[in-house]
N, C-alpha and C positions, 0 to 999 in steps of 0.2 A: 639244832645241832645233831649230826649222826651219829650213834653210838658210836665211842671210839674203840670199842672191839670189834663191830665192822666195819668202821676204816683201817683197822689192821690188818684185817684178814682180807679186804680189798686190796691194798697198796702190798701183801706180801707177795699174793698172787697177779697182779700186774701185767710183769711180763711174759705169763702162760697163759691169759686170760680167754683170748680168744681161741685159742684150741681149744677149748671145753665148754667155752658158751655156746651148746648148739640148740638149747630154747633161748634162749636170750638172743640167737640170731635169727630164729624164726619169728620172733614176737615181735623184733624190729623190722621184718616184710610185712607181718600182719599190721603195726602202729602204722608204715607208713601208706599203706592199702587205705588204712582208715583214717586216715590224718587227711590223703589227698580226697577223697569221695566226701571230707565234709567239708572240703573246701566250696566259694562259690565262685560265680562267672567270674572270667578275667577279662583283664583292659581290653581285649578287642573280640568276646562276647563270648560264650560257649562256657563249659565245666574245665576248672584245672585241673589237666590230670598230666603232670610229667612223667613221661617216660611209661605213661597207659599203666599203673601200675595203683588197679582198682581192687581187684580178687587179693582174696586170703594168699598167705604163702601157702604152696601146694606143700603135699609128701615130700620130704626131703630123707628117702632112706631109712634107714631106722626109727628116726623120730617122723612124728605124722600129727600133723591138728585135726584136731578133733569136731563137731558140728557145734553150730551154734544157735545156743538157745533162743526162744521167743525174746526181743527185748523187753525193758524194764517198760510196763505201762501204770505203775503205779502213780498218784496223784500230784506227784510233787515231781512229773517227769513231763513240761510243758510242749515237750517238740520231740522229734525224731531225728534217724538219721539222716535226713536225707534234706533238713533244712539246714541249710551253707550258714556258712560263716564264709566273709568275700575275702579273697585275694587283694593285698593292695597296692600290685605292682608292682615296678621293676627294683622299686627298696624297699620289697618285702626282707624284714627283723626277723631271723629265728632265734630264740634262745634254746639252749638246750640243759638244763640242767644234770648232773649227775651225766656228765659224757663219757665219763671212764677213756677206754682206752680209743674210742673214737671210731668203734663198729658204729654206732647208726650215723654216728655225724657224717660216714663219707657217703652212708644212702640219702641222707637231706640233700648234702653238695649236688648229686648225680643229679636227683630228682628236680631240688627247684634251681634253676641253672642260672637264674638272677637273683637269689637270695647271698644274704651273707651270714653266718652261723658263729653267735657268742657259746661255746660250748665252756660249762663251770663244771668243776668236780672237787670234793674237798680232799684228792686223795691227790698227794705229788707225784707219785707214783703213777696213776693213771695216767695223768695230765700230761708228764713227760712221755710214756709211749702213744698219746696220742698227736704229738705236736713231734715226735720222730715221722709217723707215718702220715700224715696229711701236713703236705706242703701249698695247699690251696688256700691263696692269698684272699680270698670271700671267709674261710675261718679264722677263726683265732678263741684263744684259749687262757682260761684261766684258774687258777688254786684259790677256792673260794666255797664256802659252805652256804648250798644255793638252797636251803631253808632260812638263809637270811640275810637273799636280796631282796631289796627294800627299791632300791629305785631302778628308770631305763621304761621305754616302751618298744613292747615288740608285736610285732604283727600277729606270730604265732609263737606259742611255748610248748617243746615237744620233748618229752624223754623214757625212754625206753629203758623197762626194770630195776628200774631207781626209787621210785614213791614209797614202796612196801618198807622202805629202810629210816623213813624217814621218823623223827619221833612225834610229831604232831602233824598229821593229814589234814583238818581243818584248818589248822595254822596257815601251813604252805599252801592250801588250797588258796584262801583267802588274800596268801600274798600275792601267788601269781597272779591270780584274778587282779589285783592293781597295779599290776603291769601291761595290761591287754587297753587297747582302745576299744571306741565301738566299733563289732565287727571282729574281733580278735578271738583267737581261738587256742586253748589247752588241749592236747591231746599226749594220754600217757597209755605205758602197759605196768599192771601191776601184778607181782605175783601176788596166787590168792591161796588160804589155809589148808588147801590139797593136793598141795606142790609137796613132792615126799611120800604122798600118802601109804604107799605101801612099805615104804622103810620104816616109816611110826608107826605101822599097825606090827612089824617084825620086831622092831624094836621092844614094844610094849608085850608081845607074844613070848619075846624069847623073858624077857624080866620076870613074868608070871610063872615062865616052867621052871622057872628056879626059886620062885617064893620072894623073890625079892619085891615086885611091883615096888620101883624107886619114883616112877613117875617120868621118866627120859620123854622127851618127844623132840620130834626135829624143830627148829626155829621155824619153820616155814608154817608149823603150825600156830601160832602166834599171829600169821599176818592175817589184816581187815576179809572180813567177810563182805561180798557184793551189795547187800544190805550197810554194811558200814559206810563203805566206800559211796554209796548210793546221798546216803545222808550227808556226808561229808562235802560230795561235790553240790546236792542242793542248796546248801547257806551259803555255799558262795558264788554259783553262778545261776543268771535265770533260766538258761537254755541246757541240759546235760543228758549224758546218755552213758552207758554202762553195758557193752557186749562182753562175752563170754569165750575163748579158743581152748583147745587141751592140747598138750602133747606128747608125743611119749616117747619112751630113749631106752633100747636094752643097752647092757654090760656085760661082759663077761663073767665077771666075778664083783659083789660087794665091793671089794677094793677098790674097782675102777671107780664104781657110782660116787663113791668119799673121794678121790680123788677128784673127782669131777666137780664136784660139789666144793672141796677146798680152793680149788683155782678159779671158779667162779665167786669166790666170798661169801659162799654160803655154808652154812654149819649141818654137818648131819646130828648130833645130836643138842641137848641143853647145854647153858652152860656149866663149863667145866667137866664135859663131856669125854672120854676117854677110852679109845679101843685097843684092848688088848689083846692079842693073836687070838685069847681064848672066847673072848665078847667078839669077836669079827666072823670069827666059824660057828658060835652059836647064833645069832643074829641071819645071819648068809640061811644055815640051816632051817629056820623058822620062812626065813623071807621066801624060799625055793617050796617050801612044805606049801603055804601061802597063793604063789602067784604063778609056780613050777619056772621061772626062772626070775632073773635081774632084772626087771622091766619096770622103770619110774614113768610117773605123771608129772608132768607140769601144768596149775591151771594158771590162766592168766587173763586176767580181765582189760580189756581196751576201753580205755574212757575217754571220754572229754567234754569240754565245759564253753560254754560261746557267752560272750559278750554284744548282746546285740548292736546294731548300729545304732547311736544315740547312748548305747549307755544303758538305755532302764531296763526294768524287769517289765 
């Protein structure tokens, strides 16, 4: 179940949402870069690649990805990326959990052009601005809390900056994993605990010059570490991988960044968190002293998880 103070703070911000997702719409050209390059041969032989759309999302203006790291070769990481999980034709199943308002769902439709897409989200809110703007009869949509579907088989399970929200990662991990056949494939993006990074070092900067050190930190720092996240997806599937993007996004001023951040459903500070004209100008002042202007990170890790054909490990 998702916390229901951020399905509130999701469903409030709804209908602004995509104006200010502008990592959350680069992380869904990166997922689906990496979703399609793990794909394998299709029915009539070759790599699937719809719509050639294999490379990272470029520079997009102010925000910019970042390079990425060495992959994970630790012990309990039996493959790479470049071993497929197959396509399996013309009814190829996507699920999509956590579809919100239906940004990535209309990049799946684009790309896989014979696919049909169960996109879930437990926010009614989303769901209905997502089912205004896609009228593509291959989707459809549901109000449902997609840490706890339980039955359905899909080809592939793909969702873009949803996981990090969830309250048990192993849990869901393990669901989706019995959902996939063999040959089935999970691919997510997850924010990781340096998303913020330089608003919680401001934030913790300016509390000290006042003596208070209360402890405030952004939510984002809370979420799985690549190491957690690592673990998580080895119990439950035999095949996984774990890459690394950054991005990054000036503002004008503090205010926009919180702004940005509430219409996205994410929190800039703890909870019960609360800025007051005179904490927004101290805070701002620390953050400029800091980084010499408004300039956020977002990290976000691309993973996913394969089901080999047969089933076993």
């Amino acid at each position: 179940m998702v916390d229901p103070a951020v399905l509130r703070r999701f469903s409030a911000g709804a209908a602004r949402y995509e104006a200010h997702a502008h990592a959350q719409r680069l992380s869904a050209a990166d997922l689906l870069a990496y979703t399609v390059a793990s794909m394998g041969p299709a029915p009539g032989g070759g790599l699937v690649r719809p719509m050639d759309v294999i490379e990272p999302a470029p520079n997009r203006g102010i925000a910019d990805a970042g390079g990425e790291p060495a992959p994970n070769r630790g012990p309990a990481r039996p493959t790479n990326i470049l071993d497929p999980a197959p396509n399996r034709g013309r009814a190829f199943k996507i699920l999509e959990p956590g579809c919100g308002t239906g940004l990535y769902t209309r990049m799946l439709l684009d790309a896989f052009r014979d696919a049909s897409v169960f996109g879930v989200d437990v926010s009614q809110a989303m769901v209905r601005v997502a089912k205004r703007g896609i009228g593509d009869p291959r989707a459809r949509f549901a109000v449902a809390d997609a840490e706890e579907i339980a039955t359905g088989s899909y080809d592939l399970v793909t969702s873009n900056a949803v996981f990090q929200w969830f309250l048990s990662l192993p849990r869901t991990l393990a669901r989706m994993a019995s959902l996939l056949p063999g040959g089935g494939l999970l691919t997510f993006s997850f924010f990781g605990p340096e998303t913020y990074a330089e608003l919680d070092a401001a934030m913790r900067a300016s509390a000290l010059r006042r003596g208070t050190g209360d402890g405030s930190r952004v939510a984002a720092a809370a979420f799985h570490s690549r190491e957690e996240i690592s673990a998580a997806l080895s119990a439950a599937f035999p095949r996984w991988d774990v890459a690394e993007r950054r991005y990054h996004q000036e503002f004008p001023t503090l205010a926009d960044l919180l702004r940005s951040i509430r219409y996205t459903g994410t929190r800039g500070g703890g909870a019960g968190e609360s800025w007051s004209p005179g904490k927004l100008a101290r805070v701002e002042e620390a953050y400029r002293e800091q980084e010499g202007r408004i300039r956020t990170t977002y990290q976000v890790f691309l993973c996913r998880g394969v089901i080999p054909e047969g089933g076993g490990r």
